[in-house]
C-alpha positions as CSV (number, residue, x, y, z in Angstrom):
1,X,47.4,53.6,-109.2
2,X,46.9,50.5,-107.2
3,X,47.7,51.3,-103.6
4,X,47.0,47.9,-101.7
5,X,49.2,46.1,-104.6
6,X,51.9,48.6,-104.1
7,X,51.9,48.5,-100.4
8,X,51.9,44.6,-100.5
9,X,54.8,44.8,-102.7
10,X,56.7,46.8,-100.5
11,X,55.8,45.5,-97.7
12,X,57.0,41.9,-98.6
13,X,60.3,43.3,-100.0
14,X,61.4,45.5,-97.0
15,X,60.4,43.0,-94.4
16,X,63.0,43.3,-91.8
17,X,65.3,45.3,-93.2
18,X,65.9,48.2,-91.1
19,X,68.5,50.9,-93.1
20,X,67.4,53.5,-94.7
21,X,69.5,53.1,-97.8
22,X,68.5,50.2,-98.8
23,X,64.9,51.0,-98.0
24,X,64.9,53.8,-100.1
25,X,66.6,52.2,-103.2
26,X,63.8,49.7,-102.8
27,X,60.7,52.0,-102.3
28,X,62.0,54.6,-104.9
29,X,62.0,51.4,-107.6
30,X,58.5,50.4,-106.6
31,X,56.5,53.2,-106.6
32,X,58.4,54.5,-109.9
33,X,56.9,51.8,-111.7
34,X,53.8,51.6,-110.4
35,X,52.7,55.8,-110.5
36,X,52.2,56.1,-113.9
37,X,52.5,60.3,-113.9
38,X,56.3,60.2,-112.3
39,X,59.2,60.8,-114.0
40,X,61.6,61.2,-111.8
41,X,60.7,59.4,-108.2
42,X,63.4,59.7,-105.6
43,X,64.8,60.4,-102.3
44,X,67.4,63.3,-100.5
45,X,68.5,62.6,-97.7
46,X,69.6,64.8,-94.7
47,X,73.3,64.2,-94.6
48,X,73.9,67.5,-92.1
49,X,72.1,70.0,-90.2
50,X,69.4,72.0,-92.9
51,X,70.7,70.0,-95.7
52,X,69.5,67.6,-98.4
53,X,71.9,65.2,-100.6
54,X,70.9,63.0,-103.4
55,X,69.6,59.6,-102.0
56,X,68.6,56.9,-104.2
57,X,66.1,57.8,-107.2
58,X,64.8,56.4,-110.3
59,X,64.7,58.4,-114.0
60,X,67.2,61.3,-114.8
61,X,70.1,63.0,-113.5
62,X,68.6,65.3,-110.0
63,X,70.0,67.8,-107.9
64,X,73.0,67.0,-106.0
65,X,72.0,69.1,-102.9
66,X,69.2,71.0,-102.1
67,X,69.0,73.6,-98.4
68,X,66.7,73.3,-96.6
69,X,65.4,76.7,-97.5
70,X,65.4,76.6,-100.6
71,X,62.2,74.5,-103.1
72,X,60.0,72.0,-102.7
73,X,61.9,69.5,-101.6
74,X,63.5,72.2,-99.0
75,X,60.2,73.2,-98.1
76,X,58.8,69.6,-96.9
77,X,62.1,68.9,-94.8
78,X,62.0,72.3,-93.4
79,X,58.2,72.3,-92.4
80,X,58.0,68.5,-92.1
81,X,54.4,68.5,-94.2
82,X,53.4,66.7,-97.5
83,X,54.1,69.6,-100.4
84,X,51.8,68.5,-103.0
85,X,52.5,70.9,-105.8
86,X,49.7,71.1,-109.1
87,X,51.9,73.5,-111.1
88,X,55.8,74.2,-110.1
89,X,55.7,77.4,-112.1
90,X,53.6,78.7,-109.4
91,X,55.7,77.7,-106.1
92,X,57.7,80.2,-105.3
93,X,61.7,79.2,-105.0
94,X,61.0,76.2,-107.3
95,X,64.3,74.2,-107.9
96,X,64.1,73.3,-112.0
97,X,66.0,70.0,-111.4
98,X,64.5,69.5,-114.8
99,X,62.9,72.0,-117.4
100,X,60.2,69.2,-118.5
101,X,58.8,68.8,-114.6
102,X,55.5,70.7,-114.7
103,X,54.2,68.9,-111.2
104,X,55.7,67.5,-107.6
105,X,55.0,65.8,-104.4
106,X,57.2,65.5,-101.7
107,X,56.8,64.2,-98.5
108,X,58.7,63.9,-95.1
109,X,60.5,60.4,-94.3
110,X,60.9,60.0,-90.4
111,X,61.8,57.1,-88.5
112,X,59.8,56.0,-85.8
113,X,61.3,58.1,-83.4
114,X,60.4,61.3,-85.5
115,X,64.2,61.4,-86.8
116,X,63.9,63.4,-90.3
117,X,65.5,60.7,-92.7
118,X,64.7,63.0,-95.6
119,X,62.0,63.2,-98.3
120,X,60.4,61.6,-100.9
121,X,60.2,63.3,-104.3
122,X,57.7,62.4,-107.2
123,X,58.4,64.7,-110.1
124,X,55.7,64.4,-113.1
125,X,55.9,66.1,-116.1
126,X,52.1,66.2,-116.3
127,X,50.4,69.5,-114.8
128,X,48.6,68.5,-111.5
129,X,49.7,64.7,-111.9
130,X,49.5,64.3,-107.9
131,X,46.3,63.9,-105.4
132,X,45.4,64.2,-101.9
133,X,45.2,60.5,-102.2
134,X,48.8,60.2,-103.3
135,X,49.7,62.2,-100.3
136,X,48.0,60.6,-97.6
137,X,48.6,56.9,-99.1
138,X,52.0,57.4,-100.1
139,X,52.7,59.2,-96.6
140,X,51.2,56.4,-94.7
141,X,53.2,54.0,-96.9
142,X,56.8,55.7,-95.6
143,X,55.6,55.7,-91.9
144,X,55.3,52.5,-91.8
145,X,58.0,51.3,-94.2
146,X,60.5,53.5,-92.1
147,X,59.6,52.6,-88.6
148,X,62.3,51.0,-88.0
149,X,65.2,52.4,-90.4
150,X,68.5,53.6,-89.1
């Protein structure tokens, strides 16, 4: 995956723009097209106190809500770290959004105050489709991308 392409694109199509919405929709479309291991690449959202909602997101149908207790995607809001999963069989509490997903990465999305926002979710259905790389470039990609948002 081309990194510097992909943050040039995003950087030049979220100049400005400071809510998180839109920021999502935008980032979700970009880096869905450009990873060519995800399926599904989206975002939840913290819409109340331990809880995740459905943000926007690229591919098939996902889950509506997801607690903060409960998978991957609960796991990286909860903890606030990158949860870069090789084989979802083997996390315990996996969420099967979708039967085909075999690998995940999720990461934290805070503002630049350190407000949770949500996370970002790549879903693969390649075994072991994400790397350390994805994880530090894609986290650095959301700091800065959502510095700002509201």
């Amino acid at each position: 995956m081309d990194y510097d392409q992909l943050e040039q694109s995003i950087d030049a199509l979220c100049h400005g723009e400071r809510d998180a919405v839109a920021l999502m929709a935008t980032v979700a479309c970009e880096i869905h097209h450009a990873h060519p291991l995800s399926d599904w690449t989206g975002f939840y959202r913290v819409t109340e106190p331990g809880m995740l909602k459905i943000g926007p997101y690229q591919g098939s149908h996902g889950c509506l809500v997801i607690p903060f207790d409960r998978g991957v995607c609960g796991a990286a809001a909860r903890t606030g770290a990158v949860q870069l999963v090789l084989d979802v069989d083997a996390f315990p509490g996996h969420i099967a959004c979708s039967s085909t997903t075999r690998s995940e990465i999720v990461l934290p999305v805070r503002n630049g105050e350190g407000q949770l926002l949500g996370v970002l979710d790549l879903d693969s259905n390649t075994p072991a489709a994400f790397t350390e790389e994805d994880a530090q470039r894609l986290q650095a990609l959301l700091d800065r991308t959502f510095r700002d948002a509201r």
